[in-house]
C-alpha positions as CSV (number, residue, x, y, z in Angstrom):
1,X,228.6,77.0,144.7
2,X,226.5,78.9,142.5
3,X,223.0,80.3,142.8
4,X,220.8,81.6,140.6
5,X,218.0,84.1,142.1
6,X,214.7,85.8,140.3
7,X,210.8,86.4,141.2
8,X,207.9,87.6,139.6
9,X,207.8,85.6,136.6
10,X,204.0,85.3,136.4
11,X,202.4,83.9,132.9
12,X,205.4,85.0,131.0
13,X,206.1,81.4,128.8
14,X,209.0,83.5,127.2
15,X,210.7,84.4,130.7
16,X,210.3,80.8,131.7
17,X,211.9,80.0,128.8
18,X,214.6,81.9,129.5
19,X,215.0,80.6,133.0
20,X,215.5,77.1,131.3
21,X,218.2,78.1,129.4
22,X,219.6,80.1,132.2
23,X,219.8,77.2,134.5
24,X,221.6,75.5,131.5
25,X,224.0,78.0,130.9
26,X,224.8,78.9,134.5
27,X,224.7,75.6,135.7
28,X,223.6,76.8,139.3
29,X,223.6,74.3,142.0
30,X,220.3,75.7,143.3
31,X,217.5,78.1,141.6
32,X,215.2,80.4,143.9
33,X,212.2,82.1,142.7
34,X,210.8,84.2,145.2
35,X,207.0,84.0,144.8
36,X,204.6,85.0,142.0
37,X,204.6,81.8,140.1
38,X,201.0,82.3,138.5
39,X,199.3,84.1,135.9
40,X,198.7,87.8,137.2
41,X,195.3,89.0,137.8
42,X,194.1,85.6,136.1
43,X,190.8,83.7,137.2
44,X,191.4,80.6,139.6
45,X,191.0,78.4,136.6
46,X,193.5,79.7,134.4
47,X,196.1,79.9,137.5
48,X,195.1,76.3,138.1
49,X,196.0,75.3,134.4
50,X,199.5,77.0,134.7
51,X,200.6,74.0,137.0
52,X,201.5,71.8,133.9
53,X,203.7,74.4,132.4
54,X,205.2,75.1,135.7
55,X,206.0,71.0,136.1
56,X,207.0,71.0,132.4
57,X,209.8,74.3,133.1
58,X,211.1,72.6,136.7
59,X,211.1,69.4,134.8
60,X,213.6,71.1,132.2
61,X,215.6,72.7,135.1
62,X,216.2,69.4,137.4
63,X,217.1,67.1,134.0
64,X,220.5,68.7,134.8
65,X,221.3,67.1,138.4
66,X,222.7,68.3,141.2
67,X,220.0,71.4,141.3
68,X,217.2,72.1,143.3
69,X,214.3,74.4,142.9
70,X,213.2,76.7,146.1
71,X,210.0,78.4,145.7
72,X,207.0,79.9,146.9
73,X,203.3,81.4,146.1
74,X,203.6,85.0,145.7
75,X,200.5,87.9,146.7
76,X,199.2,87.1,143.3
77,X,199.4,83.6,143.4
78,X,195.9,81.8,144.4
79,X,196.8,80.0,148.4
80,X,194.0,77.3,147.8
81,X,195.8,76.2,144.8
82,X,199.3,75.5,147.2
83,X,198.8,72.2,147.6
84,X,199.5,71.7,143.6
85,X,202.9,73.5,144.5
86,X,203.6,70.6,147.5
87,X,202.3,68.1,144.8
88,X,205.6,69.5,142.2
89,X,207.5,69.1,145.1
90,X,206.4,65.5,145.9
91,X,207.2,64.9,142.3
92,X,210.8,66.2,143.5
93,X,210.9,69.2,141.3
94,X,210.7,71.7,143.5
95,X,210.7,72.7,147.2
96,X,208.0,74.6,148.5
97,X,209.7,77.2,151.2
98,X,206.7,79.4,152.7
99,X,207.8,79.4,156.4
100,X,210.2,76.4,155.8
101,X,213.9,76.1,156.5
102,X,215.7,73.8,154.0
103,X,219.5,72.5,154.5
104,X,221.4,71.5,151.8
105,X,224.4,72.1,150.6
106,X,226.2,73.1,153.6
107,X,223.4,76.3,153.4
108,X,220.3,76.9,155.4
109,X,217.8,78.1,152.8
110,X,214.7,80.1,155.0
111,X,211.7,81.4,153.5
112,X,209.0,84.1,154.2
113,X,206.1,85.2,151.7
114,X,204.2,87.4,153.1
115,X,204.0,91.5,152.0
116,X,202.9,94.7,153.4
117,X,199.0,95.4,152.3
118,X,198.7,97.5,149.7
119,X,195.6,98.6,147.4
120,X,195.1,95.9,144.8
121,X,192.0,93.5,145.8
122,X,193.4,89.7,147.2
123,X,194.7,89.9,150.8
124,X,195.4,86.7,151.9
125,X,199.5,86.8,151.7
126,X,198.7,90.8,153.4
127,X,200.5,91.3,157.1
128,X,200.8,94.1,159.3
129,X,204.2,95.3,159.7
130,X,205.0,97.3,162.9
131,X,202.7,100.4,163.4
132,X,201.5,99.6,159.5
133,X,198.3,97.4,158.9
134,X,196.3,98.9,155.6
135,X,196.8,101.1,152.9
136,X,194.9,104.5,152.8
137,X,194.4,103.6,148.9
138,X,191.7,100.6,148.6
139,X,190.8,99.6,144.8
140,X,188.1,96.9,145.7
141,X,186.4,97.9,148.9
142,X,187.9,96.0,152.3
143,X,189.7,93.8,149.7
144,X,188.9,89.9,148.9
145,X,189.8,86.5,149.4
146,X,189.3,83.2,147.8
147,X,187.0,80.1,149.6
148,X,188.0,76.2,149.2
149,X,186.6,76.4,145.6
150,X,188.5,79.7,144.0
151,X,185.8,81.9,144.1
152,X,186.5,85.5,145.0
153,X,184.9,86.5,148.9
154,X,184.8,89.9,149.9
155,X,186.2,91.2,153.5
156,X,184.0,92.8,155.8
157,X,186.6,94.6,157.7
158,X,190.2,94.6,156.2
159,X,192.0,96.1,159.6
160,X,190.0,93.7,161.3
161,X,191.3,90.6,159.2
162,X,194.8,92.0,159.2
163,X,195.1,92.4,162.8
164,X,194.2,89.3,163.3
165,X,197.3,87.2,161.2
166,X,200.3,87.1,162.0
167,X,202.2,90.2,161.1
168,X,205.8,90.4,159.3
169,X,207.8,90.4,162.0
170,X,206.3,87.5,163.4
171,X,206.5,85.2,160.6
172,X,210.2,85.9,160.0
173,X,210.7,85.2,164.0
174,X,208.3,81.8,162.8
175,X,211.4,80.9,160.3
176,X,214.1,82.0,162.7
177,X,213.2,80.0,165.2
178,X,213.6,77.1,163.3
179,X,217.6,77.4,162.9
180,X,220.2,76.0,164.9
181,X,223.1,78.2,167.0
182,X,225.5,79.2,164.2
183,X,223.3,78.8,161.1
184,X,222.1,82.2,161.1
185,X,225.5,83.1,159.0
186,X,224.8,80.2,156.6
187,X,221.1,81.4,155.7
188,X,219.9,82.3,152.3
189,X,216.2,84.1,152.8
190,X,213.7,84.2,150.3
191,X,211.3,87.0,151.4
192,X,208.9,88.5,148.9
193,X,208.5,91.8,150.7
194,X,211.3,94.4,149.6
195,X,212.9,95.8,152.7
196,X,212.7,99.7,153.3
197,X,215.4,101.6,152.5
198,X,217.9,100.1,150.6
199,X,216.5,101.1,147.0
200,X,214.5,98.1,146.2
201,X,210.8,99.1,146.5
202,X,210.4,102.1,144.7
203,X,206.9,101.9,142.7
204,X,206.6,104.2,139.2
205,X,205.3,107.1,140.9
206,X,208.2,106.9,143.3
207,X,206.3,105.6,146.6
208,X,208.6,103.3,148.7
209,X,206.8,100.6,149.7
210,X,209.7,98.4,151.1
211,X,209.4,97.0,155.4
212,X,211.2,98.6,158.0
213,X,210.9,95.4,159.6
214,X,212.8,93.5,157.1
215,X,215.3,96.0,157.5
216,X,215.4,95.8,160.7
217,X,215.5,92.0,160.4
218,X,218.6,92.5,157.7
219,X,220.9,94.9,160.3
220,X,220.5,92.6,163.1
221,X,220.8,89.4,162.2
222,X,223.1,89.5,159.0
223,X,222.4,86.5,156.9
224,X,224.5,85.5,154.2
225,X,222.3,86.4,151.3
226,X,218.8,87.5,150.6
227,X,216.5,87.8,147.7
228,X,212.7,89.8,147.4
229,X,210.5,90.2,144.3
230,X,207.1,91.9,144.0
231,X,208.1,95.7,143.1
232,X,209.2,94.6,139.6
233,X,210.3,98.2,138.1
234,X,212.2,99.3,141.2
235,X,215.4,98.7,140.0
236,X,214.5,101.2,137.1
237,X,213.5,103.8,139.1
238,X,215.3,106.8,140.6
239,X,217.5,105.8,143.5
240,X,216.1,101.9,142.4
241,X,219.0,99.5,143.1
242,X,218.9,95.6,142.5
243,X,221.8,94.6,144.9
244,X,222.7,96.1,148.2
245,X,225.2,95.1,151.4
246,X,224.3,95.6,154.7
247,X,227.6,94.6,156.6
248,X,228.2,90.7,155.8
249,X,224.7,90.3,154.1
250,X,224.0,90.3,150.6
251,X,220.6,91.5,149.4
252,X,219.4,91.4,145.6
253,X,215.8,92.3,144.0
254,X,216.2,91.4,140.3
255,X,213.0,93.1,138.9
256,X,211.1,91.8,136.3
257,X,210.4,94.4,133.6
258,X,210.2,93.9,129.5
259,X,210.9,90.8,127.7
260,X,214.2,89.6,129.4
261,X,214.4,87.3,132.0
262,X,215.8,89.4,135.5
263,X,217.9,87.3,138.0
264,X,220.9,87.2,139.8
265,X,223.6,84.7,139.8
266,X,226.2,84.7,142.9
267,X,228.6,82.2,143.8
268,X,228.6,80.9,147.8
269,X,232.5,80.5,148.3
270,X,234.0,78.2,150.5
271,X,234.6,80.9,153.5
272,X,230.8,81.8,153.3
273,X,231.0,84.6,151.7
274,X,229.0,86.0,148.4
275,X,231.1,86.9,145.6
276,X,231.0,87.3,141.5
277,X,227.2,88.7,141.8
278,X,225.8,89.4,138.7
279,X,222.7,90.4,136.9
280,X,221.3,89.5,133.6
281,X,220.3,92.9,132.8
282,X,222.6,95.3,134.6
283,X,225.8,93.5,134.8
284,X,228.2,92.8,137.3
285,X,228.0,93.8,140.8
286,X,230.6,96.3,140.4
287,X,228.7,98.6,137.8
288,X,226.0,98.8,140.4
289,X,227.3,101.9,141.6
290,X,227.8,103.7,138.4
291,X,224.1,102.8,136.9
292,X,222.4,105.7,136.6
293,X,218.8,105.1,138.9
């Protein structure tokens, strides 16, 4: 069973494009885009528009049954606009997976959006993660949010508002809780956070920005495979890798750099077990180790 695995695709028509004609050429039994589905640093009104190009690209994808579309908003993506996103899914074209679990397939499919804070402006996907709760480095005071009608709200006191959500941990133990004995080994993650550690959340000034929880979460419960977005050039960087194994789990961060479409494909086999991974950019799974970073 074949999968085919990206993020970050933003306002880029072209890379949406390509992802149309991936689907076609791959033939994946299920596509995953793991968050930032919106115009980047756009208005609310211009990320609102985007919705019938999004419905428009799904529609291309799912003319080709069986497949089925798993996504979720990203940290740039506008949260009052999400109920459009359950609307595409009403439609049938896509399932929305922030803090869902979805079975098909034989496959538990889990996902978690939320990211480490960082210093760019909108906060609301922002969660503490362990000891971690703000960046040193703010670019628009105590950071902003949106209200019911897309209008930009400044914090009063970013610690403050982070220490009061939910932090990392606790919204993948959210999703976790929601399997069954046994499906643990059958579950595909979508997380948009980069764990720490393994190569996939180097920034272009080499800060590593990844989650020790993730990490954490990765070494002990090994899920079958795992995807994260949101540091696009970290598989360029030194030390930057866009697949790693921890034991029986598969993790991939395809990046999103230039004018080429990044995913992964990767076939589930019959024994569970993630085989003939391969990237549209950097090849085969098997060259991994002899990119240079």
């Amino acid at each position: 069973m074949r999968l085919l695995l990206t993020s970050d695709l933003h306002q880029r028509i072209e890379k949406w494009s390509h992802l149309v004609e991936a689907a076609r050429q791959e033939r994946p039994r299920f596509v995953i885009i793991a968050g930032d589905l919106l115009p980047k640093g756009a208005v609310f009104g211009r990320q609102e528009r985007f919705f019938d190009d999004m419905r428009r690209f799904f529609g291309a994808i799912t003319q080709q049954p069986p497949v089925t579309i798993l996504t979720y908003f990203g940290n740039d993506d506008a949260h009052v606009l999400e109920p459009l996103l359950d609307q595409l899914e009403s439609e049938g074209l896509c399932i929305n997976m922030n803090g869902r679990v979805h079975r098909e397939e034989g496959l538990v499919f889990c996902g978690m959006n939320r990211v480490r804070d960082y210093p760019f402006g909108y906060k609301h996907w922002c969660a503490r993660d362990g000891d971690y709760v703000a960046s040193a480095v703010q670019f628009c005071g105590e950071g902003l949010t949106l209200n019911a009608d897309g209008e930009l709200v400044p914090l009063e006191n970013l610690v403050a508002y982070l220490s009061a959500k939910p932090s990392i941990g606790d919204a993948l133990s959210l999703v976790s809780a929601q399997l069954r004995p046994g499906e643990m080994k059958r579950s595909v993650w979508m997380v948009h956070q980069p764990p720490a550690g393994l190569g996939m959340d180097i920034c272009a000034d080499g800060r590593e920005v990844g989650s020790p929880t993730v990490s954490e979460f990765i070494r002990v419960h090994q899920p079958l495979l795992g995807c994260s977005g949101h540091i696009h050039e970290s598989p360029y960087q030194k030390g930057g890798r866009w697949i790693a194994r921890q034991g029986r789990t598969a993790w991939v961060q395809a990046g999103q750099m230039g004018s080429r479409l990044h995913y992964v494909r990767a076939d589930v086999t019959k024994t569970c077990a993630v085989a003939h991974v391969r990237h549209s950019v950097f090849g085969p799974e098997e060259q991994e180790e002899h990119r240079p970073g």
